[in-house]
C-alpha positions in Angstrom: 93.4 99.6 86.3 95.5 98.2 83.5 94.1 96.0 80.9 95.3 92.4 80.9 97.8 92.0 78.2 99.3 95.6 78.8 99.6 94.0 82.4 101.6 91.4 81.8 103.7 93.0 79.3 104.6 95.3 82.5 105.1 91.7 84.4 107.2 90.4 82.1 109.5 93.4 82.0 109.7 93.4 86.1 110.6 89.7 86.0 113.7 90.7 83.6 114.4 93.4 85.5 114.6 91.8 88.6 116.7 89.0 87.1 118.7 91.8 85.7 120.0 93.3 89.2 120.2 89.9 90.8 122.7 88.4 88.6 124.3 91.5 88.9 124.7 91.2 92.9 122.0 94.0 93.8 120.6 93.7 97.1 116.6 93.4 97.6 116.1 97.1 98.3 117.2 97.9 94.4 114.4 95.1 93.1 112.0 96.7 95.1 110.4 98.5 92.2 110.4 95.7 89.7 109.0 93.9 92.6 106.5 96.9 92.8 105.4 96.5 89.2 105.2 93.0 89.1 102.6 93.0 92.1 100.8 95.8 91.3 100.1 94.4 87.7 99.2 90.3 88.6 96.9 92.2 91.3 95.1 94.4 88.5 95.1 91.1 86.1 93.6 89.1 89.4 90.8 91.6 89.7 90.0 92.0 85.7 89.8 88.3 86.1 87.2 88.4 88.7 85.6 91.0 87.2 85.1 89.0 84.0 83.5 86.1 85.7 80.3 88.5 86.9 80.8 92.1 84.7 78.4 94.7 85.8 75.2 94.8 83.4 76.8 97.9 81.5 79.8 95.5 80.1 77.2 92.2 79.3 75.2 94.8 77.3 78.5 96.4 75.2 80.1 92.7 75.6 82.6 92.3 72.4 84.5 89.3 71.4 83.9 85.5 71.5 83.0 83.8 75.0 86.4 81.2 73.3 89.1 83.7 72.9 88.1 85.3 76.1 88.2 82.0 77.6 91.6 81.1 76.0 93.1 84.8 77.3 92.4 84.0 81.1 94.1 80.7 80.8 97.0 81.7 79.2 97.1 84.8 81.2 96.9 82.8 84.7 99.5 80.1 83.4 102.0 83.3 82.5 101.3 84.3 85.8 102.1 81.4 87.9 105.2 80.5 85.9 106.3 84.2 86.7 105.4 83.8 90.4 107.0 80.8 90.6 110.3 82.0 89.1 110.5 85.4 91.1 110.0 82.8 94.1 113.1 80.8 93.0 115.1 84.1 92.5 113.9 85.7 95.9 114.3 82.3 97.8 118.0 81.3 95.9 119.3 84.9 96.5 117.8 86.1 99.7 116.7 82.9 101.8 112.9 80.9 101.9 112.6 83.5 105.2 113.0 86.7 103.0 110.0 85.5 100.5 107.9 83.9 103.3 107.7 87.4 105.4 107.1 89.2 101.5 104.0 87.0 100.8 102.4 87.9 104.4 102.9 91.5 103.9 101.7 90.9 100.4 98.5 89.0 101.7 97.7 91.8 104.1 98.6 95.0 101.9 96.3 93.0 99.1 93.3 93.2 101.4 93.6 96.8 102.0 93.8 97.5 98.9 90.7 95.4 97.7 88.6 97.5 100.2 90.4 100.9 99.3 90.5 100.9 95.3 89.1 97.7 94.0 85.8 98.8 96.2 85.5 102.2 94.6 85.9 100.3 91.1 83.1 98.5 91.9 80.7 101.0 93.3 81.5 102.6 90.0 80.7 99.9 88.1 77.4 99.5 90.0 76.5 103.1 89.7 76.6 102.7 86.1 74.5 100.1 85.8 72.1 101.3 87.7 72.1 104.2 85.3 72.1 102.4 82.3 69.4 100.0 83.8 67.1 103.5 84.7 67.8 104.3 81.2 66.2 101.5 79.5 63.7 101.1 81.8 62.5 105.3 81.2 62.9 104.8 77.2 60.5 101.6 77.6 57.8 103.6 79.7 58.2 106.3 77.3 57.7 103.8 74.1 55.0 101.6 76.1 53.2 105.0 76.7 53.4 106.2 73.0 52.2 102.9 72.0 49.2 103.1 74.7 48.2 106.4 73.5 48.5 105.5 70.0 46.0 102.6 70.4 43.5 104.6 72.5 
């Protein structure tokens, strides 16, 4: 998974790119991999997003960076993303017909939901695994100083 601002860059560039072969009279099948790119990337950002409203207990205890500029980064991030959305809609919809992006957002509703339980899922079993182990961890070094401190006093 891509981290958010490297994501959007990679947004950004599809969004020209598309724009690019469009004015240029390309048919949809030559967008498809700006298309691709832009997708791929506002799905990784989605996810980061959601991942930053609960983070597994391995990223609260490493967390970096003020609770405002993280704050101020989602925003701006989501706004970038819906004005980008919004113009590949008016591109799609002005040179390939309302019916064209309509039937591209169902099979982008569907292909999102596999891939949540595909990828997204191993990410988070992941991300649980680790804090499980990072959780064990602390909880064997505090036995460990709880019994040196018992055995100390006795």
């Amino acid at each position: 998974m891509l981290e958010v601002m490297t994501a959007i860059g990679i947004c950004t560039q599809a969004i020209k790119g598309v724009e690019r072969l469009v004015n240029r009279g390309a048919e949809l099948e030559q967008c498809v991999g700006h298309l691709t790119r832009w997708f791929e990337a506002s799905s990784d950002i989605a996810e980061r997003q959601k991942e930053e409203k609960n983070p597994p207990l391995w990223k609260k205890l490493t967390f970096q960076g003020s609770i405002e500029s993280e704050a101020l980064n989602m925003v701006v991030v989501k706004k970038r993303l819906q004005e980008q959305e919004k113009q590949l809609r008016e591109i799609i919809c002005y040179r390939y017909g309302i019916d064209t992006y309509r039937e591209m957002m169902q099979l982008r509703r569907e292909l999102k939901a596999k891939r949540d339980k595909q990828m997204y899922a191993a990410r988070r079993r992941r991300d649980t695994f680790l804090s499980f182990l990072i959780g064990g961890a602390v909880l064997g070094i505090g036995i460990v100083i709880i019994s040196a401190i018992v055995s100390v006093v006795l």
